[in-house]
C-alpha positions, 0 to 999 in steps of 0.5 A: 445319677451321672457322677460326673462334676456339676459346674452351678455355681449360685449368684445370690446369698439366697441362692447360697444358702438354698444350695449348701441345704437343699442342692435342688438346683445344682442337681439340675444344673448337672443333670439337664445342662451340664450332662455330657450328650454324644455329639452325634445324636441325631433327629430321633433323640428328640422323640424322648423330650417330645414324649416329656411333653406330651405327658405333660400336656395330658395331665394338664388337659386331663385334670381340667376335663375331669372337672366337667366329665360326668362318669355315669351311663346316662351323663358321659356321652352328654357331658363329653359334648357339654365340654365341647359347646358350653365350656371355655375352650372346652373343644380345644383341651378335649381335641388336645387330649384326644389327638395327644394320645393317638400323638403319644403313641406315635412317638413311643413307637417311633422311640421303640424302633430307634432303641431297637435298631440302635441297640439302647437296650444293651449293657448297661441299659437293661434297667432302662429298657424294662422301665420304658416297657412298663411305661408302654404297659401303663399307656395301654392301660390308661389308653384302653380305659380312657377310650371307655369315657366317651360312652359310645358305641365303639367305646362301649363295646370296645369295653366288652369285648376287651374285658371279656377276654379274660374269661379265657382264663376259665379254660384253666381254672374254672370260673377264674375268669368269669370273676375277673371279668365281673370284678373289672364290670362291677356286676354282671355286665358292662353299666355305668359301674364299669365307667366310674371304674374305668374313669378313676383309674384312668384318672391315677395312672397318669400319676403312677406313669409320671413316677415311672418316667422319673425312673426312666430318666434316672437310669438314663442319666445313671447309664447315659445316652446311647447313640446312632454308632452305639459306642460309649463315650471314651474321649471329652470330645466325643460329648457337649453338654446338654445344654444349649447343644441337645436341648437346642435340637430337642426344641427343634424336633418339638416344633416340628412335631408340634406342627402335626400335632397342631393340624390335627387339634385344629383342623381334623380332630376327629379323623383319628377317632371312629364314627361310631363312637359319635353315638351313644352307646347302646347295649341292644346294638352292636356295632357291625366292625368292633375295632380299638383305636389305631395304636392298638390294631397290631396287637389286636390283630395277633389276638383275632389271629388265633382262630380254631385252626392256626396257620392250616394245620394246628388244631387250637379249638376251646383253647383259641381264645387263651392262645390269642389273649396269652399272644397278644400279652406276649406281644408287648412283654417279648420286648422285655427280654430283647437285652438278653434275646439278641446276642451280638456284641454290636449295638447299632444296626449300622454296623450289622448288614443282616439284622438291618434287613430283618429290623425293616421287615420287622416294622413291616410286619408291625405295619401289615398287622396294624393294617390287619387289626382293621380289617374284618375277621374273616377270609384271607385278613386271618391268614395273613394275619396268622402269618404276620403273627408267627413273623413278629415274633420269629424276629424275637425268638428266632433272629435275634439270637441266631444273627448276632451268633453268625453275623460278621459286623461292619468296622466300627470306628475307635470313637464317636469323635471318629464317626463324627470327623472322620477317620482311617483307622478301626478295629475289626469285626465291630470291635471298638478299641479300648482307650488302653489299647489305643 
């Protein structure tokens, strides 16, 4: 972790003792009280500790489901009600993990953009950068087998048609797929099988989860916090001690997402939730729109984008299924590669006017494909869709490299303290003074 000096210092005898053998507290006195924050973060920091918590909260409400949740086809759908009517407080845990992963989702993305319009994933922040997509990985895949528990229509043919993709595989190596696909089933189709499955990994990921974000917080606290200028800390002053200056922010940003997270548990559980999925399922009845939950529509979206015919003039036909599942797969482990896709030596978009522009109109097509994925395959959503998906993934491939090689930067000030207080002198072209240069 940081090397800077803790300042613990233990009151009691026991504590003395306790410290010179097992420094637990005086790591954590270091590590979350005294660890030098930068002084200028602002509101969209908090998302981190707001994230903290609602992994928390899912486990706790998650372990306590569980012991009422009965993963079998012809207990599941029953079950989940049984919770909601006959358990104490049964519907507020289960509204409480419902909304929490909708809630969860909403905060990483909102912490995604932020590290990509502020430049958290430049040196030496890659290893921080991977860890959080690995942790996004492993929310889909917690996300995609917890939205099988329920047992309804839309969860079960949701499972189907998800599951399924993998058969796509078979266009290269034949039958890989098909025995994918039957391993992730457990037979031939989707059973009940397929939900003990489903509900035991989506038991232990969490856990797998929890020791990935513990990774995270290690290289954030080994490379140390980036912020809204995307200068590193070169003076005493241009930092506070985390706490009670962060972790007071931190609270008031919790609060406030609280709030939201609240009016939903309480008062529209089910509004983010599809109406088909409050019947049980039925494999002799398909449902007339197969959508996943929210959080997932942009990527489906790019998925449902590879028809026989891409954007009017390239011919996919038996290969469309495999281009759309390698795109959508693609979609999410891009972001990996950002670090070394965008090569501007300036991290925060404040101080770069051209890729500013095209972050907005990256969120937009993020926005637009989410839009997309809800809507029916067909007509002018597939090509708007196409078109979104060849934008999306420009942004990474095509503008990141080429802007950071021909933009010229704002000046940036000498210091954090700088931008804070203000100042006259800067360097130019978005190069920051070294403190021997000063």
């Amino acid at each position: 972790m940081s090397g800077h000096t803790s300042t613990y210092k233990p009151t009691s005898r026991w504590g003395k003792w306790f410290d010179e053998r097992l420094p637990i507290a005086r790591m954590m006195h270091g590590q979350f009280v005294d660890f030098p924050t930068p002084r200028n973060l602002n509101y969209l920091w908090t998302f981190g500790g707001i994230l903290t918590f609602i992994l928390g909260a899912q486990i706790i409400t998650g372990v306590v489901l569980a012991m009422h949740y009965q993963p079998s086809a012809a207990g599941a759908f029953d079950s989940i009600e049984q919770i909601r009517r006959d358990v104490n407080y049964g519907w507020m845990i289960r509204n409480f993990h419902a909304v929490g992963a909708s809630m969860f989702f909403f905060a990483v993305y909102i912490h995604i953009f932020r590290g990509l319009y502020y430049g958290s994933y430049k040196a030496p922040r890659e290893v921080l950068w991977i860890l959080g997509v690995i942790i996004m990985l492993l929310m889909m895949a917690t996300a995609f087998m917890g939205y099988s528990l329920p047992w309804g229509q839309m969860s079960f043919w949701g499972v189907t048609v998800i599951t399924n993709l993998f058969s796509a595989l078979d266009t290269i190596i034949n039958g890989l797929g098909t025995a994918i696909v039957e391993w992730l089933w457990g037979g031939y189709s989707v059973s009940g099988t397929t939900l003990n499955r489903f509900f035991s990994l989506h038991y232990l990921l969490p856990f797998v989860l929890t020791g990935v974000v513990g990774l995270h917080l290690w290289a954030l606290h080994t490379a140390g916090q980036n912020n809204p200028t995307g200068l590193d800390l070169k003076e005493p002053s241009d930092s506070v001690p985390m706490h009670p200056y962060a972790t007071s922010k931190d609270a008031v940003g919790l609060f406030a997402f609280l709030i939201l997270f609240a009016w939903f548990v309480f008062f529209v559980p089910d509004y983010l939730g599809h109406a088909d999925n409050y019947i049980e399922a039925n494999p002799l009845v398909t449902p007339p729109h197969i959508v996943p939950e929210w959080y997932f529509l942009p990527f489906y979206a790019i998925l449902r984008s590879f028809t026989s015919t891409f954007l009017w003039i390239i011919p996919l036909g038996q290969y469309a299924k495999l281009c759309g599942v390698v795109a959508m797969f693609s979609a999410v482990l891009i972001i990996a590669f950002v670090p070394w896709l965008d090569t501007s030596r300036v991290r925060s978009a404040k101080y770069r006017p051209i890729f500013k522009w095209f972050f907005w109109f990256f969120v937009f097509t993020c926005v637009a494909l989410g839009y997309l994925g809800s809507r029916p395959a067909e007509g002018v959503y597939v090509m708007w869709a196409q078109i979104f998906t060849v934008c999306y993934f420009l942004f990474f491939l095509v503008a990141m490299p080429i802007i950071g090689l021909i933009e010229t930067p704002k000046k940036l000030p000498r210091s954090i303290t700088e931008s804070v207080l203000g100042g006259s002198t800067a360097m130019p072209n978005g190069v920051a003074a070294s403190p021997e240069k000063r």
